[in-house]
C-alpha positions in Angstrom: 72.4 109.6 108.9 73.1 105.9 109.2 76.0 103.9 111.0 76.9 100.7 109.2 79.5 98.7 110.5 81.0 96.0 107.6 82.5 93.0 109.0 84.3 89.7 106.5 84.8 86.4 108.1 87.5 84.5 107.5 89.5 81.3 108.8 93.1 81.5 109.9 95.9 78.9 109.9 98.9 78.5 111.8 100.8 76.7 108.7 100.1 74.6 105.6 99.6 71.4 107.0 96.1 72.6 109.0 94.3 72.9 105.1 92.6 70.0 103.8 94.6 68.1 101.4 93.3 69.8 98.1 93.7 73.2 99.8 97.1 72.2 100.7 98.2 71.2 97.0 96.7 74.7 95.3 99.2 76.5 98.0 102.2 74.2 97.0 101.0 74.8 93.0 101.1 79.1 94.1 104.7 78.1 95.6 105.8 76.5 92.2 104.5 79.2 90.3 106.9 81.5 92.0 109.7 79.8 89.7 108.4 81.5 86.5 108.3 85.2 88.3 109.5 87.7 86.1 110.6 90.5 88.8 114.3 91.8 88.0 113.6 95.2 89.4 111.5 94.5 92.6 113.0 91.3 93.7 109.6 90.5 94.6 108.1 87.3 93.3 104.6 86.3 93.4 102.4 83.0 92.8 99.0 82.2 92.3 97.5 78.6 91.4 93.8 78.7 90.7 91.9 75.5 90.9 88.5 75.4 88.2 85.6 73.4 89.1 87.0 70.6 86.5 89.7 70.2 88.7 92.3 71.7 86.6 94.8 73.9 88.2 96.1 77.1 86.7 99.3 79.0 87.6 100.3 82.8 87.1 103.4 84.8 88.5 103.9 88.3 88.5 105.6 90.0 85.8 107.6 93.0 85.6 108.8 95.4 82.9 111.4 98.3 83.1 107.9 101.0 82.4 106.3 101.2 85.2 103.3 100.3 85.5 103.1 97.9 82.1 104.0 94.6 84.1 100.9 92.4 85.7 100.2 90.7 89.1 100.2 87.2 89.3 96.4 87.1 89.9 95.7 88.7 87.0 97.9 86.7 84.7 96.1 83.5 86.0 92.8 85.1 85.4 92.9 86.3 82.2 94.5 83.4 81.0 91.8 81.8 82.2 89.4 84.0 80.6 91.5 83.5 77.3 91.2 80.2 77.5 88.4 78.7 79.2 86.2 81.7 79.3 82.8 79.8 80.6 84.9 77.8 83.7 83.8 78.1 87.1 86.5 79.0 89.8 86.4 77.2 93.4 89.4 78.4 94.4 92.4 80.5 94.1 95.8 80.6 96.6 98.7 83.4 96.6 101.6 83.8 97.4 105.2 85.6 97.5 108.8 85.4 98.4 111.7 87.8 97.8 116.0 86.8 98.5 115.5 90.8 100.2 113.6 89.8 103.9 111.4 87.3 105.3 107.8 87.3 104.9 105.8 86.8 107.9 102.3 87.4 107.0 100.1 86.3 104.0 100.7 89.0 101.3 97.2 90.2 100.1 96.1 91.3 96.8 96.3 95.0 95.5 93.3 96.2 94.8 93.6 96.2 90.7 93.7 92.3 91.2 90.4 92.8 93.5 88.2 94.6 91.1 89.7 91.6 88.5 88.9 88.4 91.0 85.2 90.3 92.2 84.3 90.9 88.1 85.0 87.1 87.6 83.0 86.2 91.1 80.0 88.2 89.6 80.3 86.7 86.1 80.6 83.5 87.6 77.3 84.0 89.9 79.2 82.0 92.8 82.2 83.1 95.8 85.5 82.4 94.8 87.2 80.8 98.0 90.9 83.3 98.4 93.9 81.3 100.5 96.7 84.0 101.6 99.3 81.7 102.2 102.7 82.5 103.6 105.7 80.2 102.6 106.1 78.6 106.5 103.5 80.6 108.2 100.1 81.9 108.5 97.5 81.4 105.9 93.9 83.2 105.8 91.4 81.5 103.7 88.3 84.0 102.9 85.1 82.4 101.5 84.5 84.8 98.9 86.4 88.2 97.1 83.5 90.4 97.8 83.9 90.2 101.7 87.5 91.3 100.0 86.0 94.3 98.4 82.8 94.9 99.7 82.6 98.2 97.4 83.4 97.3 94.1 83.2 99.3 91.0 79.8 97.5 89.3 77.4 99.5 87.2 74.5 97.1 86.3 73.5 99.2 83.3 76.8 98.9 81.7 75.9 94.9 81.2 72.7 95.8 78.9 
């Protein structure tokens, strides 16, 4: 038997205004994409702004629907619209983020993992890390270099891609 010990690195933030500037923007994109949040039953709204290597940002919000579990993460709506539309860009970087009227969020609110497996299938057809930013509306943010140190044990099967 072997004992392997997995550890991720990643950098954490007091608030907002410690990211560099284009860091900064892609959180205050996530924040506006909070406005187009389809979440009736939940209450709970999420953003993501995802910035491609052109420098385009796109936005995605989560989206409900009263059958449970037919509605989509914001992560993933970004991402697939993304792979809809520009299905050969390169993403740098993606940030998230959430707010509900129910409680105050104090800590970054993470992906599930459905939106991992998504952001780690885009990493490996990409061939480069996607750079995550966790970023709670007046709080902490955690910036992780890449979605595998996310999901270190992802679903791949190599000879599915032949």
């Amino acid at each position: 038997m072997n004992s392997i010990n997995l550890n991720i690195s990643f950098e954490q933030y007091s608030g907002i205004d410690e990211l560099i500037e284009k860091d900064q923007l892609l959180c205050k994109q996530a924040e506006q994409a909070l406005a187009t949040s389809y979440s009736p039953y939940s209450k709970f709204r999420v953003g993501t702004a995802i910035r491609l290597a052109s420098g385009e940002i796109i936005l995605g919000s989560n989206q409900e629907n009263l059958a449970y579990p037919s509605g989509l993460c914001a992560e993933r709506v970004a991402l697939f619209a993304i792979g809809a539309k520009y299905p050969d860009a390169v993403i740098e970087s993606m940030a998230i983020t959430a707010q509900t009227d129910h409680f105050e969020i104090l800590k970054p609110v993470t992906s599930c993992g459905g939106c991992l497996q998504v952001m780690i299938e885009f990493e490996r057809k990409q061939g480069r890390p996607i750079e995550v930013i966790f970023y709670c509306l007046n709080g902490e943010i955690l910036k992780v270099p890449s979605v595998k140190s996310l999901l270190p044990f992802a679903f791949a099967e190599d000879r599915l891609e032949r």
